[in-house]
C-alpha positions, 0 to 999 in steps of 0.5 A, a space after each residue: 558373188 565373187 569366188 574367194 581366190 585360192 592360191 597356187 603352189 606355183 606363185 613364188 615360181 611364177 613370181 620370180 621368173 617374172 623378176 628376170 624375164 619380161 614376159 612370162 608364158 603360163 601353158 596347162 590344161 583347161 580350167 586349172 586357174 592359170 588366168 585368174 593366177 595372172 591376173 591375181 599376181 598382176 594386181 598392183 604392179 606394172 605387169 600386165 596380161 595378155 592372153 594368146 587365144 586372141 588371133 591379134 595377139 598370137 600375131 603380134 607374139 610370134 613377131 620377129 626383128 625379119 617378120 611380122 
């Protein structure tokens, strides 16, 4: 059974940087809701997630115009 989402305090913070910046960095501690914060405030839009854990990603992330 899927647990019921809890909102965060920190939504109409995350949800209006998210209107100036194309990407949004979320770091804190383990296991505190920030992925599934994300992916809830993502439903619906253009926006999407991706998560740096992935050694592929993390890569392509610290990517610039000199050197990847």
């Amino acid at each position: 059974m899927k647990r019921p989402y809890i909102s965060r305090l920190m939504e109409p913070l995350v949800l209006e940087v998210s209107k100036e910046y194309p990407a949004v960095l979320l770091v804190g501690p383990r296991q505190t809701g920030k992925t599934r914060m994300l992916r809830h405030l993502a439903e619906g839009t253009d926006r999407g997630y991706v998560s740096l854990d992935d050694l592929t990603n993390r890569a392509l992330a610290s990517c610039t115009r000199r050197r990847c």
